[in-house]
C-alpha positions as CSV (number, residue, x, y, z in Angstrom):
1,X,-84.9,121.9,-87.2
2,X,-82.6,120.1,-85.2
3,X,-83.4,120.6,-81.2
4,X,-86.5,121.4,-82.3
5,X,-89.7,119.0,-81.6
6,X,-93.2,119.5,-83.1
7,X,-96.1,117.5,-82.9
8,X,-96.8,117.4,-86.9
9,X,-93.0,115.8,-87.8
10,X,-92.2,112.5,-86.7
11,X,-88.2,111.3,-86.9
12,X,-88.1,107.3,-87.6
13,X,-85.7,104.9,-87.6
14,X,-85.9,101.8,-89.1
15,X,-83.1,99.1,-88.7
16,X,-83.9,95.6,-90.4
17,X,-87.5,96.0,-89.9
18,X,-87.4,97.7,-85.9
19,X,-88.8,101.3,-86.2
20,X,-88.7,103.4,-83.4
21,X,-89.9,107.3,-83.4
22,X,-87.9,110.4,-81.8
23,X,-89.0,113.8,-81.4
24,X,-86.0,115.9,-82.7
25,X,-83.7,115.5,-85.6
26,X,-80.7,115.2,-83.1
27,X,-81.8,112.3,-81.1
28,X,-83.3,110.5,-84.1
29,X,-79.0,111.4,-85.5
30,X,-77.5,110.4,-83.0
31,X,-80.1,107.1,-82.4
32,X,-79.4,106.0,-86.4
33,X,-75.5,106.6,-86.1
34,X,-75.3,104.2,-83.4
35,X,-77.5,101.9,-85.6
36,X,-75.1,102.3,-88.8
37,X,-71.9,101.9,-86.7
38,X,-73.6,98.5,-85.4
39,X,-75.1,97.0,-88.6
40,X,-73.1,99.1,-91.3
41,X,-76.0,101.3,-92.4
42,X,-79.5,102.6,-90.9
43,X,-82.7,104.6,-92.3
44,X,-83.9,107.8,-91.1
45,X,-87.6,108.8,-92.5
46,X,-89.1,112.5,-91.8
47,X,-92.7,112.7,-91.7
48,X,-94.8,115.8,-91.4
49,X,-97.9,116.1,-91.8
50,X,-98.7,119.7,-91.8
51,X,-97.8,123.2,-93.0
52,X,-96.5,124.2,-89.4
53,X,-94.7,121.0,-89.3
54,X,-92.8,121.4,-92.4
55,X,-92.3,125.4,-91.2
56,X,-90.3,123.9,-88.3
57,X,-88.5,120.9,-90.3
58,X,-87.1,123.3,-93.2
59,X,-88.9,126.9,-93.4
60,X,-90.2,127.8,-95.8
61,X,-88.9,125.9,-98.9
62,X,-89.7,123.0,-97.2
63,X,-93.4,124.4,-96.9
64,X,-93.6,124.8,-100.3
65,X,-92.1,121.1,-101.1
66,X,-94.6,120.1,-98.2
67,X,-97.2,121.8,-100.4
68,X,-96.7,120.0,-103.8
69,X,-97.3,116.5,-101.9
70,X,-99.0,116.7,-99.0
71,X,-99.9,113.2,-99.5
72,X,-96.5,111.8,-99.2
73,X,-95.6,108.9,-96.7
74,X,-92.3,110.0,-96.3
75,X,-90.7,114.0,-96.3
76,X,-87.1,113.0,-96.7
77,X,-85.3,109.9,-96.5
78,X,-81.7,109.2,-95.6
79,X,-79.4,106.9,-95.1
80,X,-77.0,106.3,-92.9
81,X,-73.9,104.1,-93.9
82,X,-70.9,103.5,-91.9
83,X,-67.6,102.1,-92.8
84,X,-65.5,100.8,-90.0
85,X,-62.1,101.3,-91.2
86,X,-60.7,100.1,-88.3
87,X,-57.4,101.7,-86.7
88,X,-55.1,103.7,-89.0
89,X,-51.7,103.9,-88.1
């Protein structure tokens, strides 16, 4: 799931209303911990839209969650929420 890209999943991230698409899990990550650590908290959406797709998101539990749904707008949804503590002595 994570280095891999596959034309059937989609990695968005939305940040007060800006949505911007990566290929891979790790550069949608990375690109939504930058946005928490900036604005305190960021949304990362999976979309698939395929069998093969969700094969390469999950295997093959998330096939069969795929399957239940295939309708769905969104896969999985999370968010990203950072708390800038500041220095600690």
């Amino acid at each position: 799931m994570r280095g891999e890209s596959h034309s059937d999943v989609e990695y968005v991230v939305d940040c007060r209303g800006t949505q911007r698409i990566y290929g891979t899990f790790d550069e949608a990550l990375s690109a939504a911990f930058g946005v928490a650590v900036s604005s305190g908290r960021a949304q990362l959406d999976v979309l698939i839209y395929s069998e093969e797709g969700a094969e390469v998101f999950g295997g093959d539990s998330a096939v069969d969650e795929y399957n239940e749904d295939p309708e769905a707008s969104v896969f999985r949804r999370f968010e990203i929420k950072v708390n800038d503590r500041g220095r600690v002595p």
